[in-house]
N, C-alpha and C positions, 0 to 999 in steps of 0.2 A: 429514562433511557435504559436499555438493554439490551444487553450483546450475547449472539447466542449464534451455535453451530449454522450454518448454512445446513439443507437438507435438499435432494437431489431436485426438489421443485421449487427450491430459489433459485436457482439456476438462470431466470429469463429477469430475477431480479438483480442478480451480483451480474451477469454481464452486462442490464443497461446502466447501474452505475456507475461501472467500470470504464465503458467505452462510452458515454455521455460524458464524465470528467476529462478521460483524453480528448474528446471533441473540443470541449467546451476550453481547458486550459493551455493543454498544449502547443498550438498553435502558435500560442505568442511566444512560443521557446524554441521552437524545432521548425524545422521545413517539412513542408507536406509529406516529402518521401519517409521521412522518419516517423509522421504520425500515422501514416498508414502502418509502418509497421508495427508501431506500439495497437494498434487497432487489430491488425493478424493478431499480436501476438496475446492479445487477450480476448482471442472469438470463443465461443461456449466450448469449442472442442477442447481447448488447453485448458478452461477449470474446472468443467466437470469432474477432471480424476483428481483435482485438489478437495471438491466439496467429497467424493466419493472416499478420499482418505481423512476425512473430517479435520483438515485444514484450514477452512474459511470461515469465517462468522459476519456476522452480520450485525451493525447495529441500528437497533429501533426506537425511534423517537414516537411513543403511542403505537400506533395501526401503520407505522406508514416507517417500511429502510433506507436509511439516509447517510448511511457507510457500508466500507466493508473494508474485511482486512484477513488476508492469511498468512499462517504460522506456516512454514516449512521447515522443520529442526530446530538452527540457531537462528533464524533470518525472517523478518517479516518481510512481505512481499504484497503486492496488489492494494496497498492501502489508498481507498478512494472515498473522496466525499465530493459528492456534483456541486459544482460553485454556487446556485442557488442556495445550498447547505452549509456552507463555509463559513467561517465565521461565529458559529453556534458553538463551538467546544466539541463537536461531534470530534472531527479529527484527534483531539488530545486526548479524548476518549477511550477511542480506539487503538491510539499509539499507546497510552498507558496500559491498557490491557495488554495488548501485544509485548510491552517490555518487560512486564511481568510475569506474562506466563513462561515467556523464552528464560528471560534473566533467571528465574527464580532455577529450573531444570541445568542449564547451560553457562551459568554465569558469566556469559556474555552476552550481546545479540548484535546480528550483521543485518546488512541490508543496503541494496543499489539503488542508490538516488538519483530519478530523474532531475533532469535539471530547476524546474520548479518546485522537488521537495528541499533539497538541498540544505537550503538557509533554514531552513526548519530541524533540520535535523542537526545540524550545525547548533543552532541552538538548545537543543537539549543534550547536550556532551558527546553527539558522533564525529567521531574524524576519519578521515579519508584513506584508505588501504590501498587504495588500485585504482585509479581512471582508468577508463576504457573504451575504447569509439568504434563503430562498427560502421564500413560502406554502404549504402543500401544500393539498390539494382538503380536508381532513379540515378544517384550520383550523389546525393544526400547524405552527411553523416550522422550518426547517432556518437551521444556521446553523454557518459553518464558515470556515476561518483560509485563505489564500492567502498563502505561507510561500517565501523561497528562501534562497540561502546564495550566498557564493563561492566555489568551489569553490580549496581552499591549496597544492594540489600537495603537499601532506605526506603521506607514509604512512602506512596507516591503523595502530594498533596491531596486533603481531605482524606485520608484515609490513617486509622490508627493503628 
């Protein structure tokens, strides 16, 4: 595995993982109205200026991206792995880079959990700062965790 900056022509690869995962997981958590949003709200327009401020990365299993995840300051954001990929350690992957590069600069890291990362995050020492629910035009609510940690200076596992 390896993870490494996005560049302005992954772009067609960080948005199908992106919005293949919302497709694919979503649904069993939210109502339609709200996955379409989360689908707006991650179309190539909105990450382009994240891969452009070299925010995103990408992880690679061989030849082929089977995550992604980007840094914005203190916060990791957009962390996807398409369910056919789940379950591989891809995710933990990912989130441990992510908490390391944030923790290590910021000595914290935030980050708003959909409703499916949640328990995940829960499980690796994040607690909750803010709920927050937004209407959508459909009628539909969104409704989502505002989550951080301290970042322990401890190494992650396998790593010395």
């Amino acid at each position: 595995m390896e993870i490494r900056k996005a560049l302005p022509e992954d772009l067609p690869v960080v948005g199908d993982i992106t919005r293949r995962t919302v497709q694919e997981v979503y649904p069993s958590y939210y109502p339609a109205g709200a996955v379409d949003f989360f689908l707006d709200w991650h179309r190539d327009e909105a990450i382009l200026p994240d891969i452009q401020a070299g925010e995103v990365y990408l992880l690679w299993a061989g030849s082929e991206a089977v995550g992604t995840v980007t840094l914005h300051k203190d916060e990791i954001t957009r962390l996807y792995v398409p369910r056919a990929r789940q379950g591989r350690g891809y995710g933990r992957a990912l989130l441990d880079f992510a908490e390391k590069a944030i923790g290590e600069k910021y000595g914290r890291i935030r980050l708003e959990a959909s409703l499916p990362a949640a328990a995940l995050y829960w499980k690796r020492g994040y607690r909750v700062v803010d709920m927050l629910t937004e209407k959508q035009p459909s009628g539909d609510v969104l409704c989502w965790d505002v989550m951080e940690k301290a970042w322990d200076k401890q190494p992650i596992k396998g790593e010395s």
